[in-house]
N, C-alpha and C positions, 0 to 999 in steps of 0.2 A: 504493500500500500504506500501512497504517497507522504510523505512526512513534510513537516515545514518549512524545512529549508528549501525543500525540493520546488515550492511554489515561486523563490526566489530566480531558479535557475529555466522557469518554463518556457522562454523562447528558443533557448541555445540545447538543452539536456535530448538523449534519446526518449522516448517514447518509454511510458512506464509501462508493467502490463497490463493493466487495466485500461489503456486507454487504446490497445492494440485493435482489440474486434471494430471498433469505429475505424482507424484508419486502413486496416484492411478491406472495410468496405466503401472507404474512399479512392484506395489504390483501383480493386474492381473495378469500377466506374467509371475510371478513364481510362478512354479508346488508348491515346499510346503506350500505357503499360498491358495493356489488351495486348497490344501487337508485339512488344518485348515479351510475354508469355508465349503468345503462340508461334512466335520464333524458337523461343525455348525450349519448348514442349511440344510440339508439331503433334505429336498425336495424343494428345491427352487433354481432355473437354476443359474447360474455363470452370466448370460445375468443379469437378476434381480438385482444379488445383485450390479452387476457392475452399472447398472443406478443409482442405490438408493444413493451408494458410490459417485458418482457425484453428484446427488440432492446436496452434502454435502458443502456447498460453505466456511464454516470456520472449524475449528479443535474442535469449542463446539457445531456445528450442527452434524458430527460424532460424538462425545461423546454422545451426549442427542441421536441420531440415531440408533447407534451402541452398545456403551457401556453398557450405561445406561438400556436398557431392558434386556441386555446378564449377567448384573449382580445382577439383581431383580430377573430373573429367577432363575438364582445361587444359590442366598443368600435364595431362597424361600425353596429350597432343602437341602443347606448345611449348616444351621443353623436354630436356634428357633427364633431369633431376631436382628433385625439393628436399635442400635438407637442414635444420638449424643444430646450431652447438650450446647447449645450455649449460654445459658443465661450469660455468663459472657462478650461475646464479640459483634459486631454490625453486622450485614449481609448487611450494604451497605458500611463498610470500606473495603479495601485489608490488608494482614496481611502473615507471613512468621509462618506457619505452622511448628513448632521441634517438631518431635514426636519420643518416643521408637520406635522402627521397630521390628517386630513380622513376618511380612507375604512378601515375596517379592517380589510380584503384590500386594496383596491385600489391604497391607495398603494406601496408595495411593490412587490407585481404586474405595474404597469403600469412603474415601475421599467425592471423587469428585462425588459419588453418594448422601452424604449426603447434600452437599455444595446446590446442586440440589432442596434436599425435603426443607432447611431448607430457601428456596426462596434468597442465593446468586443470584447475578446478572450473576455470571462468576463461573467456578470451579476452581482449583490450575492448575499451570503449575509445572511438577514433577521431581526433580532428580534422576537421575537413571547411575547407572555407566557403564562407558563402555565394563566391566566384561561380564554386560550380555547382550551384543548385537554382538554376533559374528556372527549372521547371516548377511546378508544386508536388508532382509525384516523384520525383529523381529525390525530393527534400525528407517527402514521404517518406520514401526507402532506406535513404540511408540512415534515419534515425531509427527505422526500426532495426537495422541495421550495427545499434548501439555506437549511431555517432553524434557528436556534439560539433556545434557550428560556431566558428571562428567566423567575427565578422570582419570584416573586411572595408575599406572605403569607405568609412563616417567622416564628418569633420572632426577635426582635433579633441573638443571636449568631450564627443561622446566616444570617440574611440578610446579617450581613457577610463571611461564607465566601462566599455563594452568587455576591455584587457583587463581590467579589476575582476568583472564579473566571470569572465573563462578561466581564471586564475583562481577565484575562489571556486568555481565549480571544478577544476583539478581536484585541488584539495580535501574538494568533501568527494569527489568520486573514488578516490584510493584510501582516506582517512574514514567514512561513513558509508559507503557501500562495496567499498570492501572489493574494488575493481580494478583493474589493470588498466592503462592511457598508453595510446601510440600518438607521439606528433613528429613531424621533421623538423629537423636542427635548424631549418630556416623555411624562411615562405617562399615556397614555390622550388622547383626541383633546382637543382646545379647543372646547368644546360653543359656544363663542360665536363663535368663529375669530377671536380676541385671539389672536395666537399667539406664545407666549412661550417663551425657553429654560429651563428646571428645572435650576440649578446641581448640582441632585442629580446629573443625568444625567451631566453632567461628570465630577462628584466620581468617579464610578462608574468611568468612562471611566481615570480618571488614577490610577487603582488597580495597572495595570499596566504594563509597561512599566520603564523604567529611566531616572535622572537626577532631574532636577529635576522639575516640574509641567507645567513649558511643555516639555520634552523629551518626557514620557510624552504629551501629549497631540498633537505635533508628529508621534510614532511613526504617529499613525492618519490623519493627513493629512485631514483636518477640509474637505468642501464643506456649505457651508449650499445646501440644494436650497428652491428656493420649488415646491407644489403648488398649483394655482389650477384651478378646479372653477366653471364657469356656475353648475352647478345643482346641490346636494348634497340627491340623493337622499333621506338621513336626518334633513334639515331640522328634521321635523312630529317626528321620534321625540327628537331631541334636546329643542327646545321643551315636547314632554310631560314628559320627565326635570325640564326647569328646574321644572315647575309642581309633578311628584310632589315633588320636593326640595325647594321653598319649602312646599308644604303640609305635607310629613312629613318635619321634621327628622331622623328614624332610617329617612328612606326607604333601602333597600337593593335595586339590581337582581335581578330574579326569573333563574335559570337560565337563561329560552329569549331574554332581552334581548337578549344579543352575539348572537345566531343569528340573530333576524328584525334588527339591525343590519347584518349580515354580508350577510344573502340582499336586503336594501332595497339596500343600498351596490353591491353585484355589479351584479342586476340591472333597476335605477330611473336615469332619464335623466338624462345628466350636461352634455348640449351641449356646450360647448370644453371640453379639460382642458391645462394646459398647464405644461410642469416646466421651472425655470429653475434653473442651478449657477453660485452666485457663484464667486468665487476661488476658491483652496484657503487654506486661512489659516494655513500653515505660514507664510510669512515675517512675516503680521501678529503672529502668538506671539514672534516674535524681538523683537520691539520693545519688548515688555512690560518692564516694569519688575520682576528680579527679587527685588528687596528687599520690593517691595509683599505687603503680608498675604494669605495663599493665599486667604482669602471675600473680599477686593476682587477678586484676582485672576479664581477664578472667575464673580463679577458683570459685571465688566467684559467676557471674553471671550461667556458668555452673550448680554451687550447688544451685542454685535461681531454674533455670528450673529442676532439677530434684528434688528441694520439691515440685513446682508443678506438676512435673508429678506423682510422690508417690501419691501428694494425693489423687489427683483424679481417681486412679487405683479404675475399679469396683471389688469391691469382690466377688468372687462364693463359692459354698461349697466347689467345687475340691479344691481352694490354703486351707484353711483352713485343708482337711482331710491331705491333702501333710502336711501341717506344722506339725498336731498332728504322722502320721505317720512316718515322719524326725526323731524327739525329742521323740519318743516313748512315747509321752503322750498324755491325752484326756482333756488339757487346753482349745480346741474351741469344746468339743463334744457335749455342748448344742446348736450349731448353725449348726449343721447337723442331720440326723436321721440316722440309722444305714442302712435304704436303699440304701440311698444317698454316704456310706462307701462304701456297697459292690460294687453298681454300677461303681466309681471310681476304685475301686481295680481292677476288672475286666479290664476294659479300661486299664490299664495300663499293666495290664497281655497281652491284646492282643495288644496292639503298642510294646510291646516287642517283642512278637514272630512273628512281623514284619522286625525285625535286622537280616539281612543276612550276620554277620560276621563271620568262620570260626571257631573263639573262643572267641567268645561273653562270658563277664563277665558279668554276669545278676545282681550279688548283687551292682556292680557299674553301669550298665547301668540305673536299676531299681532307685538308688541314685540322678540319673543325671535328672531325669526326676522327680520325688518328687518337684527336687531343683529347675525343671523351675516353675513349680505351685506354688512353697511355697514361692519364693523370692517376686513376686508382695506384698502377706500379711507380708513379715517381714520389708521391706523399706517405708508399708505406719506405721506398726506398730512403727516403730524407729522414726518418726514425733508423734507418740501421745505419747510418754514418756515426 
């Protein structure tokens, strides 16, 4: 049942379950989640899927119902393998998942499919901005979905109600319901996968809570998770972005950008994907120094979580042949075979001539897309010097 505080958090929070049967019967009702079911489901009647959707009496009995087989299926197809390393952290604690962002469903997603195999008790409750929820039923979904909405584009004063108010609903969702948070280490993916912490995101973070800085953010139990992706689907649409944007400085994404990003990221080949969870860095916060100025402070813990995300980055042949083909040399060629060259070279010849720009520069698009491969192997390599 709904509690008090929870009336606080009722624009942004998932959908409680008592309020499920209603919005299930909202989702029904409109035609194009009609047509996203019977896409889904080709042969199985809209009556069906509607009782089963009922059966679903909490937002983890749809996940485990719904999600969860629709991304096994997925993952069976659109990659070689799904596997996470949890050895460093406990599976009956809660924990505030910072991760790079690579996929804009899927990171998450898969997430909570892992959280699943690796016998969590519960999955994450997910941030996701209100960028991409401009339908009413995509808004629908993802809260029953057990996501909470990060708004986005206020002016000044209420963006800082709005970061107050995501900040305290953090807090009570790991502190009072006793849940797991996934958000990325910045807004919006790392088009280059330089992947770097946004003290903002911090700042935001530590809005809530009670104590000092290092208490508020100790409150959310902080794993840096590394996502590591063979082959990122959205490669060629990123690389086109770098190009619109250096040639049009007031370039701005068109509406249907996050959708065909969204539908490339789902369902385009991803080969190995692999999630790694450093520590939890509650005892490293202790150590902090707390006389130090709260912008070193948050600097300093920022560069904390992005060693451990470097390090944990899984390596494939691709970032390697990307780094020797960058630097025009064969410093990692004994950790590839020349099959393993052409085959990448290829790949990248054809996400190329996937770029429907007018005047597509290939020797820089070509560049831009090296540099997403090769940056995971140059930021873990900059920790082994």
């Amino acid at each position: 049942m709904e509690d008090s505080r929870s009336k606080d958090f009722e624009s942004i929070r998932p959908f409680l379950p008592e309020e499920l049967p209603q919005v299930y019967d909202r989702l029904l009702s409109d035609p194009q989640f009609r047509q996203v079911v019977a896409y889904l489901y080709p042969d199985v009647p809209l009556e069906a899927v509607a009782q089963q959707l009922h059966s679903c009496s909490t937002n983890l009995e749809f996940q485990k119902t719904f999600m969860y087989p629709f991304l096994k299926k997925l993952m069976s197809t659109a990659a070689t393998g799904l596997d996470m390393d949890i050895s460093a952290i406990d599976n009956h604690q809660r924990y505030t998942f910072v991760s790079n962002h690579r996929d804009i469903v899927l990171d998450s997603a898969l997430l909570d499919v892992l959280l699943v195999e690796n016998d969590f008790t519960t999955t994450c409750e997910i941030a996701i901005g209100d960028n991409l929820l401009k339908l009413p039923w995509v808004k629908d979904l993802v809260r029953v979905n057990k996501s909470f909405i990060v708004e986005r584009s206020l002016p000044m004063r209420q963006m800082l109600v709005a970061s107050k108010r995501l900040s305290d609903y953090m807090h009570y969702a790991i502190g009072c319901k006793n849940e797991n948070i996934w958000i990325a280490q910045r807004e919006g993916r790392a088009k280059d996968s330089d992947d770097r912490t946004q003290s903002a995101i911090l700042k935001m973070m530590a809005m809530g809570g009670e104590g000092s800085l290092i208490d508020r953010l100790t409150e959310l139990h902080i794993v840096p998770l590394t996502i590591s992706y063979e082959y990122d689907p959205c490669d060629y649409l990123k690389a086109k972005e770098f190009q619109q944007r250096r040639d049009d400085p007031d370039f701005k994404k068109g509406p249907m950008d996050d959708v065909v990003s969204m539908k490339t990221g789902i369902m385009g080949y991803k080969g190995e994907v692999h999630y790694h969870c450093a520590e939890c860095i509650d005892p490293w916060l202790k150590t902090i120094d707390s006389d130090m100025p709260k912008g070193e402070q948050y600097d300093l813990i920022a560069a904390h979580i992005d060693t451990q995300i470097h390090s944990n980055y899984r390596i494939y042949a691709n970032n390697r042949i990307a780094l020797d083909l960058l630097e025009g040399s064969h410093a990692m060629a004994d950790t590839y075979s020349q099959e393993q060259k052409q085959r990448f070279e290829q790949y990248i010849e054809q996400q190329l001539g996937k770029i429907d720009l007018p005047n597509a520069d290939i020797p820089f698009l070509r560049e831009r897309m090296l540099t997403m491969y090769a940056n995971p192997l140059r930021n873990k390599l900059k920790l082994e010097k």
